[in-house]
C-alpha positions in Angstrom: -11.8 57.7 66.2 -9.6 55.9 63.6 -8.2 52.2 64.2 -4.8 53.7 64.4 -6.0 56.3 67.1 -8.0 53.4 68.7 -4.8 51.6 68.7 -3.3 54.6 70.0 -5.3 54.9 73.0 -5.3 51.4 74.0 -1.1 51.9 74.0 -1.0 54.5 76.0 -3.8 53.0 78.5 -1.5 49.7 78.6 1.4 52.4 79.6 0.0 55.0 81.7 -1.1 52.5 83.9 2.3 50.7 84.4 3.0 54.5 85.4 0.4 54.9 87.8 1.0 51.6 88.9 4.5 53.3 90.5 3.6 56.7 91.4 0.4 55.7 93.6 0.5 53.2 96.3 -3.2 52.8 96.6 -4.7 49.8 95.6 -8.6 48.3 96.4 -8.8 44.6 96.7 -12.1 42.8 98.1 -10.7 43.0 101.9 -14.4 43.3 103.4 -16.8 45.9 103.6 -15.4 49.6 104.2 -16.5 51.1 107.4 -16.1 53.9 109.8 -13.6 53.9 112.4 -13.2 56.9 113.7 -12.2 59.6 111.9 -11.1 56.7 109.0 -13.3 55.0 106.4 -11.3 51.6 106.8 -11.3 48.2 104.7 -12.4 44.8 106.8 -8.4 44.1 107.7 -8.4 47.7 109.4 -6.3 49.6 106.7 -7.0 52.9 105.9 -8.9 53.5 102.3 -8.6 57.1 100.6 -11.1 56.6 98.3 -10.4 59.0 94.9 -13.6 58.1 92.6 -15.3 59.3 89.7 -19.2 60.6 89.3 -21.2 59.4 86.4 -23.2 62.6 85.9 -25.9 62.6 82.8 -25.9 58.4 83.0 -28.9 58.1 85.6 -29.8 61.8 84.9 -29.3 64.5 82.6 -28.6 68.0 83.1 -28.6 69.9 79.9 -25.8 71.9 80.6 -24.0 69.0 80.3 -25.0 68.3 76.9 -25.1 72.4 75.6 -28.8 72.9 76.3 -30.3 76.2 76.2 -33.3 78.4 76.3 -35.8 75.2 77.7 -34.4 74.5 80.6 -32.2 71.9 82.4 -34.4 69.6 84.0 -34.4 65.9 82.3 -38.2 66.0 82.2 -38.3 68.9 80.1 -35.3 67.6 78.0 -37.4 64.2 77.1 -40.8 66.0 76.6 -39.2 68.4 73.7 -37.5 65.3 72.5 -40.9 63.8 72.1 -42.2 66.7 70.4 -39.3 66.5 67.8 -39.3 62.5 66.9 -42.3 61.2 68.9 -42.8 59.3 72.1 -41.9 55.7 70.8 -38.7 57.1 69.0 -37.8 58.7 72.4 -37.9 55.5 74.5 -35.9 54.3 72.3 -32.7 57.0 72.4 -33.5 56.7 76.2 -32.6 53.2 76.6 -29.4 53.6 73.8 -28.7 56.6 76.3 -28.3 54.3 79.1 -27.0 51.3 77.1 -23.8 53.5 75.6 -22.8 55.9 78.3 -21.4 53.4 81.0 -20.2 50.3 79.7 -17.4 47.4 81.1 -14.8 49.9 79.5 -15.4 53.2 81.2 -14.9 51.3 84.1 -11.7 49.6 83.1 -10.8 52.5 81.9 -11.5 54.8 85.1 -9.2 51.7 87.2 -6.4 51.7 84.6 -6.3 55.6 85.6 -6.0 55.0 89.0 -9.8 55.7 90.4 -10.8 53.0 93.1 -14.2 54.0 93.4 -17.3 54.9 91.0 -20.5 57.3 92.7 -23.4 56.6 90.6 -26.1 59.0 90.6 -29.4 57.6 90.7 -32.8 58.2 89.0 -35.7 57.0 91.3 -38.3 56.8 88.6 -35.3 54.1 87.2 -36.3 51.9 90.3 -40.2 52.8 91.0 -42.9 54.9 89.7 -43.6 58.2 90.8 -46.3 58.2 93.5 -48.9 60.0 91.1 -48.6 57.0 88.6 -48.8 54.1 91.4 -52.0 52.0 90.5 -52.3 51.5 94.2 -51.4 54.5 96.4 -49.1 53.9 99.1 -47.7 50.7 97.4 -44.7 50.7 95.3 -44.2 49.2 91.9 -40.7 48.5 91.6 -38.8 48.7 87.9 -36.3 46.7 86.9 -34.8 48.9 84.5 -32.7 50.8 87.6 -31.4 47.8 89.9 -30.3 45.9 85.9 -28.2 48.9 85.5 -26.9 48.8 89.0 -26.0 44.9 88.6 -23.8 45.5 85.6 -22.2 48.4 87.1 -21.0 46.9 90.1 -20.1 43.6 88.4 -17.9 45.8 86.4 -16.5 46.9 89.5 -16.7 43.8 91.2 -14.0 42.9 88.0 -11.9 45.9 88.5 -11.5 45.5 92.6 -13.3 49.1 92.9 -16.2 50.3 94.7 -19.4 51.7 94.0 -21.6 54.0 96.0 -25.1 54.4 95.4 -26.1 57.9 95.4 -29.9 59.0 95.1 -29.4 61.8 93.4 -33.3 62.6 92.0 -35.5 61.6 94.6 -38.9 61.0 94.8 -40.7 64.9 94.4 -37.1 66.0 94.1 -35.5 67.6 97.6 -34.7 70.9 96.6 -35.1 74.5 94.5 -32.2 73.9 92.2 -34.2 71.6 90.3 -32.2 70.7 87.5 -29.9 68.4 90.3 -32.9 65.9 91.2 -35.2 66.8 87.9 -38.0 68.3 89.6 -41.2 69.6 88.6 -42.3 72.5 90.9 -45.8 72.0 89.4 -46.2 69.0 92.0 -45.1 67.9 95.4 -41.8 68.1 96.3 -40.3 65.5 98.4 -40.5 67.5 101.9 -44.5 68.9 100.8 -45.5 64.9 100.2 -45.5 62.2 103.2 -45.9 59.9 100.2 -42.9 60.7 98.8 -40.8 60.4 101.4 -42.1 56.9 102.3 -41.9 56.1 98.6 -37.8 57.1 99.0 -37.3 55.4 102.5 -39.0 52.1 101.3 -36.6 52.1 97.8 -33.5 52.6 100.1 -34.7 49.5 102.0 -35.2 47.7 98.9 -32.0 48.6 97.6 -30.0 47.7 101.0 -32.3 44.4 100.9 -30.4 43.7 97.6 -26.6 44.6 97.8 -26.5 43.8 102.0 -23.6 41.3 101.0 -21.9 42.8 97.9 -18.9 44.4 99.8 -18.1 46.2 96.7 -20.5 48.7 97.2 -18.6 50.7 99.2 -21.5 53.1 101.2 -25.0 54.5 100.9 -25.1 58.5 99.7 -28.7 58.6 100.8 -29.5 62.3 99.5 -27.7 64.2 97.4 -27.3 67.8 98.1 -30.8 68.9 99.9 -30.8 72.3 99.3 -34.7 73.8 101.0 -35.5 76.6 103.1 -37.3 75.1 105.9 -37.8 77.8 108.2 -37.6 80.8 105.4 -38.9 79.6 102.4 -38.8 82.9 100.5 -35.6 84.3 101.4 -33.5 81.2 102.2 -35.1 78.4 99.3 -32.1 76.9 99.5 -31.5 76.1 102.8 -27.9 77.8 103.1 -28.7 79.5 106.2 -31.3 77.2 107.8 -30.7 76.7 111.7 -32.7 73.4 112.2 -32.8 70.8 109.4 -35.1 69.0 111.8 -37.2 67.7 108.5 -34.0 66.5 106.0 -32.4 64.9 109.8 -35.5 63.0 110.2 -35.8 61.5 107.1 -32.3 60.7 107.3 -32.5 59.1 110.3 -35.5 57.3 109.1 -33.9 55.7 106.2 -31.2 54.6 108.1 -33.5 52.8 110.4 -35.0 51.2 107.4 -31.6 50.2 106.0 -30.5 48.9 109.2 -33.7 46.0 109.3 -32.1 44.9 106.8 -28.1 45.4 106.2 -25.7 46.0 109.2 -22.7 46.7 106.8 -22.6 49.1 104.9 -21.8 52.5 105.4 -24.1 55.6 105.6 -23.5 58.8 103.8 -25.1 62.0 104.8 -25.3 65.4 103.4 -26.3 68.8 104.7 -28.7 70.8 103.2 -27.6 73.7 100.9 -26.1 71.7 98.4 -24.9 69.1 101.2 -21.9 72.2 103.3 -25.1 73.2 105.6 -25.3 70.6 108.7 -27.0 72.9 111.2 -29.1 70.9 113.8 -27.9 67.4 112.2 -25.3 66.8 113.6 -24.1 64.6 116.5 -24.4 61.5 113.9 -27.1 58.7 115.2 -25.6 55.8 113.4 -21.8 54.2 114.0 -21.0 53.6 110.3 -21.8 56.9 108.9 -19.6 59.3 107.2 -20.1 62.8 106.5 -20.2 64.2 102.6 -19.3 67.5 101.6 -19.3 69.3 98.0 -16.6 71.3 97.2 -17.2 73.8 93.9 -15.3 77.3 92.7 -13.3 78.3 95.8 -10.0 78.2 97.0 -7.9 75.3 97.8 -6.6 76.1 101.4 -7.1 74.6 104.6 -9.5 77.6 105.2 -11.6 76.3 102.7 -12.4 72.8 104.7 -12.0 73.6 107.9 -15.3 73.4 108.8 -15.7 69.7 107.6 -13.0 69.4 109.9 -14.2 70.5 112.7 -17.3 68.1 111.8 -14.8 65.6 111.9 -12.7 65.8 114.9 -15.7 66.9 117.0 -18.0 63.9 115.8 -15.2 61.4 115.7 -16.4 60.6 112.1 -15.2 60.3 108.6 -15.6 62.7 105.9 -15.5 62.3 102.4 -15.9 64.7 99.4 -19.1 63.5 97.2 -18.9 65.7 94.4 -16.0 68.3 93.1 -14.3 69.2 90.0 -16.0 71.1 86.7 -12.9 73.7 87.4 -9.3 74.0 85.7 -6.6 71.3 86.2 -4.9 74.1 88.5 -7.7 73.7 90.6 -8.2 70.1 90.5 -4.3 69.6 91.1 -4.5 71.9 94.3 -8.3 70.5 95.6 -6.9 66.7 95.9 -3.4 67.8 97.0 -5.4 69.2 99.9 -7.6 66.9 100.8 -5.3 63.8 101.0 -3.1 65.9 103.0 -6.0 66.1 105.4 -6.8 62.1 104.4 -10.0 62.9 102.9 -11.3 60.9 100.0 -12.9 62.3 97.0 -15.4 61.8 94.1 -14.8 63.8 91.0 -17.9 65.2 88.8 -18.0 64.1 86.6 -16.4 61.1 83.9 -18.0 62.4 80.3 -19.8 65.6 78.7 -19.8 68.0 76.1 -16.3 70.5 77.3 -13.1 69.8 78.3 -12.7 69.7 82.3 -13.5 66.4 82.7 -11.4 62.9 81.4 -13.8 62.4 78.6 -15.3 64.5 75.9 -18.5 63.9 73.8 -18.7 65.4 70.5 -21.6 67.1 69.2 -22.5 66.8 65.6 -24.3 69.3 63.0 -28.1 67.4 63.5 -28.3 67.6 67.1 -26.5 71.5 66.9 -29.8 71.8 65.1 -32.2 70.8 67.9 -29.8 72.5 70.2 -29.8 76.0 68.5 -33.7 75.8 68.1 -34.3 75.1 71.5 -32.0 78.1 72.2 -34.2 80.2 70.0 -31.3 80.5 67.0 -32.3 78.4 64.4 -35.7 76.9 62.9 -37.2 73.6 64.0 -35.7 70.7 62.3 -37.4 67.5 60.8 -38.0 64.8 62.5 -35.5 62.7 60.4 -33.0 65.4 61.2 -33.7 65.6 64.5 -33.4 61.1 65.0 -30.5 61.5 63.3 -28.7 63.9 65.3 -30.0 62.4 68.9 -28.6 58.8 68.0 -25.9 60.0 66.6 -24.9 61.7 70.1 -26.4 58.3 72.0 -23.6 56.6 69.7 -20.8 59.3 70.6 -21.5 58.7 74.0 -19.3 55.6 73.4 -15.6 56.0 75.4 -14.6 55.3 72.2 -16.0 58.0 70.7 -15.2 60.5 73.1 -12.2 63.0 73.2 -9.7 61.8 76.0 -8.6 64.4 78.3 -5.0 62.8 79.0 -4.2 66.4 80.7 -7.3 66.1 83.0 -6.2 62.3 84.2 -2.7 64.0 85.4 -3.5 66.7 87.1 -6.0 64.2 88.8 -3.9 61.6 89.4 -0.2 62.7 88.9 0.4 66.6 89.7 -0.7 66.2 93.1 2.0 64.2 94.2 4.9 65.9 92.0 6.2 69.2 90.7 7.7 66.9 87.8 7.0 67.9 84.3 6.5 64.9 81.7 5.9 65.5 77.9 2.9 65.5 76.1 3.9 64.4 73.2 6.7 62.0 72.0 8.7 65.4 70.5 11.6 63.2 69.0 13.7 66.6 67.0 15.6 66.1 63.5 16.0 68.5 61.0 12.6 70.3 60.3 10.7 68.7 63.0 7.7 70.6 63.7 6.0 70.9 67.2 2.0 72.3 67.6 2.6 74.8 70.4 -0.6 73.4 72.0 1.5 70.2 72.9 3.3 71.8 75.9 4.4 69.7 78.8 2.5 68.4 81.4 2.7 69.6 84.7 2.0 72.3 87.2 1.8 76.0 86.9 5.3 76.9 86.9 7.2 74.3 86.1 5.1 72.9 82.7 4.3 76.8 82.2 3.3 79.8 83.6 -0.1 81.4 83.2 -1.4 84.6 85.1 -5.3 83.0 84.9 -5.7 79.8 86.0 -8.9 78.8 87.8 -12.2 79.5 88.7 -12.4 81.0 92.2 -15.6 82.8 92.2 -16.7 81.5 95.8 -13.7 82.9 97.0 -15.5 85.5 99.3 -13.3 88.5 99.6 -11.1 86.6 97.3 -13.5 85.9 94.6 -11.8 85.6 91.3 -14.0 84.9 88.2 -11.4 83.7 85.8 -11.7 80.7 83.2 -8.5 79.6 82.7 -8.4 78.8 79.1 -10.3 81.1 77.7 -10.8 79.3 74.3 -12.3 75.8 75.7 -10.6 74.0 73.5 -8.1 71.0 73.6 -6.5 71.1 77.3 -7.6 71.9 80.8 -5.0 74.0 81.9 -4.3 77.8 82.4 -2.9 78.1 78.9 -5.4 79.9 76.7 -6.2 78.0 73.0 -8.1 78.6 70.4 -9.1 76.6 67.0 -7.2 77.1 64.2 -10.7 77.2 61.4 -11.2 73.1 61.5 -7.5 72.3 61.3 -5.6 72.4 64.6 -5.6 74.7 67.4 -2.9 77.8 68.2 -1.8 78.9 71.8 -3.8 82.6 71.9 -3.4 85.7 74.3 0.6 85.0 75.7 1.0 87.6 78.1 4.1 89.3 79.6 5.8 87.0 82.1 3.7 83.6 80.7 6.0 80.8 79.3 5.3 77.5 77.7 8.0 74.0 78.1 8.8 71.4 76.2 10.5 68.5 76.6 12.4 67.1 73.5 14.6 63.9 72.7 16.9 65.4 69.9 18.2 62.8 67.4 20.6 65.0 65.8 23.1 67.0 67.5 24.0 70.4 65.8 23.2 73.9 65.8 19.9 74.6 65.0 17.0 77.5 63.6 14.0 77.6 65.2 10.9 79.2 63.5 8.3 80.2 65.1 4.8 80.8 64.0 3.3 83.7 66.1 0.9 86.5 65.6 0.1 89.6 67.6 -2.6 91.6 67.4 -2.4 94.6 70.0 1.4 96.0 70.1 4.5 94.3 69.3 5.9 91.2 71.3 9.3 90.3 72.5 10.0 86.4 72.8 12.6 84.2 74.3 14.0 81.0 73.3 16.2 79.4 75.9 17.2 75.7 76.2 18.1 74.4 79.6 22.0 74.3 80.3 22.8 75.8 76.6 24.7 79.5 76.3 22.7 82.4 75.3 18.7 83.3 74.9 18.1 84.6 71.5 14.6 86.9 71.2 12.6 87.5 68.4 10.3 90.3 67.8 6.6 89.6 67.1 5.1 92.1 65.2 1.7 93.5 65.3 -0.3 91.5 62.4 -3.7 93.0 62.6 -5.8 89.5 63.4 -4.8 86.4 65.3 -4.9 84.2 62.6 -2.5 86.8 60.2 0.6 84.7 61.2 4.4 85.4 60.7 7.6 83.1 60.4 10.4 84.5 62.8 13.4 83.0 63.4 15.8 82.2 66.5 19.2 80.9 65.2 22.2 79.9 66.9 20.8 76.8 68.8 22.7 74.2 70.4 20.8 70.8 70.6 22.8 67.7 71.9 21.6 64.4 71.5 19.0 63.1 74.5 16.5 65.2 76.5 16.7 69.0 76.4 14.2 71.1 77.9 13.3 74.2 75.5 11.1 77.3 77.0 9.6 79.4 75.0 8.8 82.9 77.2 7.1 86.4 76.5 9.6 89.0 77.5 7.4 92.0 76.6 3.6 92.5 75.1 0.4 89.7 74.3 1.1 87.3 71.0 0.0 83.8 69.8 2.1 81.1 69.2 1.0 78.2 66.3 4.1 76.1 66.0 7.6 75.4 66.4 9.9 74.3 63.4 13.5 72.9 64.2 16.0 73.4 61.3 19.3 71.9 61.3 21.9 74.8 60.6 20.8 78.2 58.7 17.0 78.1 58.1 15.8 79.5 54.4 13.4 82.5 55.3 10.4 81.4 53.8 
């Protein structure tokens, strides 16, 4: 990032904040611990708290997926030891602690308030906080790391700073507690946590420890105690991961047994519970056993109706109990409008997953560069082994790019997050000030909900739908923006809105310096049959088309003009709309008058 695009992005922070500031009446201050009362999570004067947070997932732990990689597996484990075998052990230790030092710093969190979040879920490491029970010099005593709680200190200080929570999550425990084992970073060659008593005494004594440490920090707003235990108890073979499991006895005893052990020593703070399969499954669990618990629930790939929650719900209004949504998102900004639209109608708070990876669906972006593609297509069995200088190169170079300011930011993510749910408004996405031969990227639509920033026929990804299952992407070219609206790279110069289908439309808002009547052009390409588009500007006469000719390839693109536009001076809302056939659409020129066909 340049210093002008650093400056840039500090500007708009300064602004979008002053915005936020209006649309969103929410606001944490240090008013006491939060606690359960009722079916609320309340602050210490009473008042209700809707907690809308962020996850930091591939901080603590990494999951390659997050990071594009392939063919060795996703487990962190595996990741460091073919790290190791590429730049040696010592050389690995240190990316590991640049890792940790560059992807959650002061200004993510700043940043994540200056959005709007109020909370932070950090998913926690064990082996940050204790060794694993095989590597204990004594067994059955615990040799506790300071690596974990340091990283814990400055995060909530930063919070502390910011007037958010932060809720601990242990997100790999000790053995790991389930059979999706990139989630916890298990190693099915050893004890799990629910085939090792020591492990399981190993994780209730470091929830003790870590309640023994933060008992009076009222910004840490709960305890998530295990993150989504997915195990097949009773049917190991046909049910691994616990998604149809009647009982639960084992996961509800440990969880009531940590509880215990945090209760010896902290009274406050709340106490978060999941179910097993992937925290939905709360079979034999439930009635709660504690009077400051809340119940989580994960929330991934299916539709955003009441249907969809109504079993939390039911938790809720039979247990007298809050709930709260641990972990969501990696979905369009459809979805993500719709999902917190319904559950703070139903005043449930959420935790989005998560703040920064390689792709587009979440606020921040990390780049990739050509050394670490390298590593990433050898592992992936497409390339040959790269050197070890190469290879150090490319791995620090991404620990560096892990930096927010390194990272792409996802303005379209942050409203649809924080925005969209409360408005049908459409804002614009760029400044678009018009004079003669202004030109707009078509990429730079407005922001805003389907239909009213533009239409698109494929928007999320609904594929736990049931009967309803959809399996669509929404943009189909991950690139650029999170919404329906499909976009693809122009080679490695811009990007170009691709496959425009029949019915799908695109908005812009403009502030037009110049009054007159103006040419567009419009740089479009159409590859199947012919295409029919319309211009129209919001209260001005007449909607001129222009044909799109088949080109042969997408990027064979054509100049086509609409004449005979009206523009006076201010706002005016322009929509650009297929009225027959697929096309793509590059860019927009606005000449003043009679354009010269070029």
């Amino acid at each position: 990032m340049t210093h002008q695009q650093q400056t840039k992005y500090r500007l708009f922070i300064l602004s979008f904040t002053l915005l936020l500031t209006t649309i969103l009446s929410i606001h944490v201050n240090s008013q006491g611990f939060l606690h359960a009362d009722g079916q609320r999570i309340v602050n210490g004067k009473g008042e209700n708290v809707l907690l809308r947070g962020m996850g930091l997932g591939g901080f603590m732990l990494q999951e390659g997926y997050m990071f594009n990689v392939r063919g060795i597996g996703q487990r962190q484990y595996v990741i460091k030891s073919k790290i190791e075998e590429l730049i040696g052990a010592k050389a690995t230790e240190a990316f590991y602690d640049v890792w940790l030092t560059n992807n959650t710093r002061k200004i993510d969190v700043d940043s994540l308030k200056a959005w709007g979040f109020n909370s932070i879920r950090l998913p926690m490491h064990y082996a940050l906080y204790t060794l694993p029970t095989d590597q204990e010099p004594v067994k059955g005593k615990d040799t506790w790391l300071e690596k974990g709680f340091a990283l814990t200190d400055s995060l909530l200080a930063w919070c502390k700073a910011n007037q958010m929570y932060l809720i601990l999550d242990l997100h790999a425990t000790p053995g790991g507690q389930g059979n999706d084992l990139n989630i916890s970073d298990r190693d099915p060659g050893k004890p799990s946590l629910w085939d090792s008593e020591e492990n399981k005494q190993k994780m209730i004594r470091l929830w003790k420890k870590l309640a023994e440490r933060y008992k009076d920090e009222d910004h840490i707003g709960g305890y998530d105690i295990i993150n989504e235990p997915n195990w097949g108890f009773e049917d190991a073979v046909n049910d691994k991961n616990g998604l149809k499991e009647k009982k639960n006895e084992p996961l509800r005893q440990l969880m009531v047994d940590i509880t215990k052990a945090i209760r010896e020593v902290d009274q406050h703070h709340i106490i978060i519970i999941e179910g097993n399969g992937w925290g939905n499954n709360y079979n034999g669990i439930l009635p709660v056993w504690d009077n400051n618990m809340v119940l989580s629930f994960h929330k991934y790939w299916n539709l955003n109706d009441l249907h969809s929650i109504q079993h939390i719900l039911n938790f809720r209004e039979k247990n007298n109990v809050p709930v709260w949504v641990g972990e969501t998102g990696e979905n369009t900004n459809v979805w993500f409008t719709q999902a917190i639209e319904l559950f703070e109608q139903n005043n449930i708070g959420w935790s989005w997953w998560p703040l920064k990876k390689m792709g587009l669906n979440n606020p921040l972006e990390i780049h990739s560069n050509p050394n670490y593609q390298q590593i990433v297509d050898y592992w992936g069995g497409k390339g040959a082994k790269p050197g070890e200088a190469d290879a150090n190169k490319g791995l620090f170079q991404l620990a560096e790019d892990l930096k927010l300011e390194n990272n792409v930011y996802h303005r379209d993510v942050i409203d649809a997050m924080m925005r969209q749910p409360h408005t049908t408004a459409t804002i614009p996405y760029r400044s678009n000030i018009v004079t003669n031969n202004t030109v707009l990227n078509a990429v730079d639509y407005d922001l805003g909900r389907n239909g009213y920033a533009y239409a698109d026929n494929d928007t999320a990804d609904y594929h736990n739908g049931g009967t309803k299952s959809q399996r669509n992407v929404g943009n189909r070219g991950h690139v650029y923006r999170n919404d329906g609206v499909d976009i693809q790279r122009d080679g490695n110069a811009g990007f170009f809105v691709s496959n425009m289908e029949t019915g799908e439309w695109l908005q812009y808002t403009l502030q037009v310096q110049e009054q007159g009547v103006y040419t567009l052009q419009l740089t479009a390409s159409a590859t199947k049959d012919s295409a029919v588009l319309q211009v129209s500007v919001a209260g001005a006469a007449g909607n001129p088309t222009v044909a799109v000719p088949n080109t042969g390839t997408v990027n064979q693109w054509q100049v086509l003009e609409a004449t005979g536009i009206m523009l006076a001076p201010g706002k005016q809302v322009l929509r650009i709309l297929v009225n027959k056939g697929d096309c793509n659409l590059k860019t927009i020129s606005f000449i003043k008058g009679v354009a010269k066909k070029k």
